[in-house]
C-alpha positions in Angstrom: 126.9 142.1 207.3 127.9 140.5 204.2 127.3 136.8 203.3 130.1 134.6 203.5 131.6 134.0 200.3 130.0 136.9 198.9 132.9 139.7 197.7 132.1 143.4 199.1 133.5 146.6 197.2 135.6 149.0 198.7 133.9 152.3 200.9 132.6 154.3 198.1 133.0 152.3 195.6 130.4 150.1 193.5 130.5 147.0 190.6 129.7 148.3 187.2 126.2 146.4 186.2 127.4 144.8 183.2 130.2 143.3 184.3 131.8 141.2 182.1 131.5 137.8 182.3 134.5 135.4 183.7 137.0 133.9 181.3 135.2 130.6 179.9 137.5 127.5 179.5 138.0 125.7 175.7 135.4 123.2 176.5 132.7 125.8 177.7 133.6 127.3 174.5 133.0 124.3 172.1 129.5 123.8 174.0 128.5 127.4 173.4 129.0 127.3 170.0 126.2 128.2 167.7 125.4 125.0 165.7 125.7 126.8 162.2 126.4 123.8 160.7 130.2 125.0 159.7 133.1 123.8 161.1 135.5 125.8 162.9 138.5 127.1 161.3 141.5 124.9 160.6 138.7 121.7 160.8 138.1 120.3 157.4 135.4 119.5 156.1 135.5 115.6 155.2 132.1 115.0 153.6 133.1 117.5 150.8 136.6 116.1 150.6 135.0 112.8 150.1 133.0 114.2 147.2 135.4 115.4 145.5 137.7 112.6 145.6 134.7 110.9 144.2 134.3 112.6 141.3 137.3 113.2 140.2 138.1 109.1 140.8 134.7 108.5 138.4 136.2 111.7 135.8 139.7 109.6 135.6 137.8 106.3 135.1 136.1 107.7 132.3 139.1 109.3 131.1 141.0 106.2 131.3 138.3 104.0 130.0 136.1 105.8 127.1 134.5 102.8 125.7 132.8 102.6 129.3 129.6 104.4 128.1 129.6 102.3 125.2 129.3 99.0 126.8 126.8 100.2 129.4 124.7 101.2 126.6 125.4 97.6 124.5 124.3 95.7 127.5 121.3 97.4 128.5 120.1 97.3 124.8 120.7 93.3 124.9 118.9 93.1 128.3 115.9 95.3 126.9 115.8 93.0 123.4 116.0 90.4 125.5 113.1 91.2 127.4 111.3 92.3 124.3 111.9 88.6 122.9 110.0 87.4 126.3 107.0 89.7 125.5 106.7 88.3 121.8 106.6 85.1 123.0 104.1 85.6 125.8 101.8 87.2 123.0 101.7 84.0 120.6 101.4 81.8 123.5 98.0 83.9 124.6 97.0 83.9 121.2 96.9 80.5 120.9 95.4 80.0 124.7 92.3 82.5 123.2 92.2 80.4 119.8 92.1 76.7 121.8 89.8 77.9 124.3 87.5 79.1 121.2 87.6 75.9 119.4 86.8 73.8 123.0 84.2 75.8 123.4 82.6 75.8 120.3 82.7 72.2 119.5 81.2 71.3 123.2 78.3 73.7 121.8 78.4 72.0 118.9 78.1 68.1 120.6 75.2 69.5 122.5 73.2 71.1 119.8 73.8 67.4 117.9 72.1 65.6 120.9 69.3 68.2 121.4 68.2 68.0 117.8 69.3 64.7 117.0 71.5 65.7 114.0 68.5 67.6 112.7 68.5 70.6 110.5 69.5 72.7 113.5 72.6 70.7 114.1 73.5 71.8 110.2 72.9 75.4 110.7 74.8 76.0 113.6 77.7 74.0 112.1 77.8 75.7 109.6 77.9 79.2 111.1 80.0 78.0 114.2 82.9 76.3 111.8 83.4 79.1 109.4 83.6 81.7 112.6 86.1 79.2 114.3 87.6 79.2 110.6 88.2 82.6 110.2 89.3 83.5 114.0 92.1 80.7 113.5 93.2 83.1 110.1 94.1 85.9 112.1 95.7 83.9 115.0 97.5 82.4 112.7 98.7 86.1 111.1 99.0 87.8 114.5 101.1 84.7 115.7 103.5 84.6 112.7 104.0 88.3 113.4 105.5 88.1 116.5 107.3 85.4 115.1 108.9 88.0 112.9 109.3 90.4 115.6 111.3 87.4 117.6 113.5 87.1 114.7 114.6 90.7 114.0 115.3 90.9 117.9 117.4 87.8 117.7 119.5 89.1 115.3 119.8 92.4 116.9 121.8 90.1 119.9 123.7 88.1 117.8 124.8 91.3 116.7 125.5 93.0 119.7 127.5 89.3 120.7 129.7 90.2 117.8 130.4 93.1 119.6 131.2 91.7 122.3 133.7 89.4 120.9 135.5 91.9 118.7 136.1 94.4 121.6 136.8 91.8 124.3 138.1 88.8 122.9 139.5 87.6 126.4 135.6 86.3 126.7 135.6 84.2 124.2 136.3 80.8 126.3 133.4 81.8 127.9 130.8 82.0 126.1 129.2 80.2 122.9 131.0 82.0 119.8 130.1 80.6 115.8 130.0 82.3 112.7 127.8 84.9 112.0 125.7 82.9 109.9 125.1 80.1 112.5 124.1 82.5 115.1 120.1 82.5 114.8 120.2 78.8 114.5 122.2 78.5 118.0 119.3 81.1 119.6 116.7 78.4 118.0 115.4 80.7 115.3 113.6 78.5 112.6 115.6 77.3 110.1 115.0 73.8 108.7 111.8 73.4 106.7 110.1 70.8 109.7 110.2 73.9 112.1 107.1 75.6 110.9 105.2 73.6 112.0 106.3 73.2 115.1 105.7 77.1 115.9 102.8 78.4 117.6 101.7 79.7 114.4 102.3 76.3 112.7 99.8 74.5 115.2 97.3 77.2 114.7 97.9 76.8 110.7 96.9 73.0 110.9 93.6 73.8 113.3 92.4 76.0 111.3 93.1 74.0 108.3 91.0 70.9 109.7 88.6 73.8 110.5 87.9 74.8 107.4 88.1 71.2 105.7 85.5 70.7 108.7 83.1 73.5 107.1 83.2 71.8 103.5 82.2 68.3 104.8 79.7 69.6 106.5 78.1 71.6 103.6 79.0 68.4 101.1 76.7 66.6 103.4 74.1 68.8 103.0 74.6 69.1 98.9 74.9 65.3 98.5 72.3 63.9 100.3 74.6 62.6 103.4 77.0 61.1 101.1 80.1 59.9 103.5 82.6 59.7 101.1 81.9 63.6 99.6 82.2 64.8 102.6 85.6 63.0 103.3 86.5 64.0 99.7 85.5 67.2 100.0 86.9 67.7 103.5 90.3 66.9 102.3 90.3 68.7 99.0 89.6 72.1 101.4 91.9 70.6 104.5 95.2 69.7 103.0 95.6 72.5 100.4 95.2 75.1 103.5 97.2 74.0 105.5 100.1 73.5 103.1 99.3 77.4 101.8 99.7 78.6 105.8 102.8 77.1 106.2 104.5 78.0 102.9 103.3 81.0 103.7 104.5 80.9 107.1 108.5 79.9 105.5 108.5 82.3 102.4 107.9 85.6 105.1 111.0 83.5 107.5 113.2 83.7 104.2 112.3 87.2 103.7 113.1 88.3 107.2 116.3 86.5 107.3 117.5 87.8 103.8 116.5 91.5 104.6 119.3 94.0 105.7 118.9 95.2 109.6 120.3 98.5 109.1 119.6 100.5 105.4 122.2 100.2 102.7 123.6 97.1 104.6 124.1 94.1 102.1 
């Protein structure tokens, strides 16, 4: 007896094994779909479409716009010499930080070598090796500082150049933002140009320590050669102190009027 709802074939006849299977609706279909990844036909395909559009949007900019390339490279050259002017700066400041902390330290030493021996003959000698070491330390502070003084200067004028730039090629800017002639524009970005500012540089400071330095060195040995005599060693002292420190800063202005005469680019006048 056959099982309700079960279909029997006819007398003598019997269902083929692999029968095929029943007609699947559209939303069977969609389930049983392989997931290839590819859409089905007559979809398309709107991440590429998207991509494209893209493109060829950023192609027609381009096309419509060639200086763009140019002023991406202009400002990220101004950003970088700006930053560059940042790291010259931080230099002479820990140049100087090193050079003060030297000269603290050695004249504490100093005081307490004068208490210990009483100004005795041991104070002398290690005056006079301490001073002329403090001496010659403030020299190349001095020369490292006024380098990246230099450096400073070239990368401001590198801006105020790339400013002109900006103000030839989009004048529509310049209500916004500080334009003067080209020869004013390092003294608007504080560059030294008036013949107080050296010594209000880093390496100007440094200049006048180590000047009183080494004017501290001769007084000391006049002491020594003239039996304690007060007014040698303030004679002396001065003679050494005053010359050096008008040298450093001279100095210090004649390689400033170099740098500001010299061309930035070869055969420019």
């Amino acid at each position: 007896m056959a099982h309700a709802g079960r279909r029997v074939p006819p007398d003598g006849l019997t269902w083929p094994e692999n029968r095929p299977a029943a007609i699947a609706s559209p939303e069977e279909e969609t389930r049983q779909q392989p997931r290839s990844g590819l859409a089905p036909a007559g979809v398309a395909v709107t991440s590429e479409e998207g991509v494209a559009a893209t493109e060829s949007d950023a192609r027609s900019t381009d096309e419509d716009d060639p200086r763009s390339a140019a002023v991406t490279f202009v400002t990220t050259e101004h950003f970088v010499l700006q930053g560059a002017r940042g790291a010259t700066i931080a230099e002479s400041t820990g140049r100087a930080n090193m050079f003060l902390a030297s000269v603290s330290g050695g004249l504490v030493a100093l005081g307490l070598v004068a208490t210990a021996s009483s100004l005795g003959a041991a104070f002398y000698g290690f005056g006079l090796v301490l001073l002329p070491t403090l001496t010659f330390v403030g020299f190349i502070t001095f020369e490292r500082a006024l380098q990246s003084s230099i450096e400073d200067t070239e990368h401001a004028r590198r801006i105020a150049l790339l400013r002109g730039y900006y103000f030839e090629h989009a004048p529509e800017i310049t209500p916004y933002l500080l334009s003067v002639a080209p020869a004013e524009r390092l003294l608007m970005q504080r560059v030294p140009g008036d013949r107080w500012q050296g010594y209000r540089t880093v390496a100007g400071m440094v200049a006048v320590i180590t000047a009183v330095l080494a004017g501290s060195t001769a007084a000391l040995a006049a002491i020594l050669i003239f039996d304690h005599s007060l007014a040698a060693a303030v004679i002396s002292g001065a003679l050494v102190a005053v010359p050096t420190m008008l040298a450093m800063i001279r100095y210090q202005d004649s390689v400033w009027e170099r740098t500001a005469a010299a061309p930035l680019r070869p055969g420019e006048d």
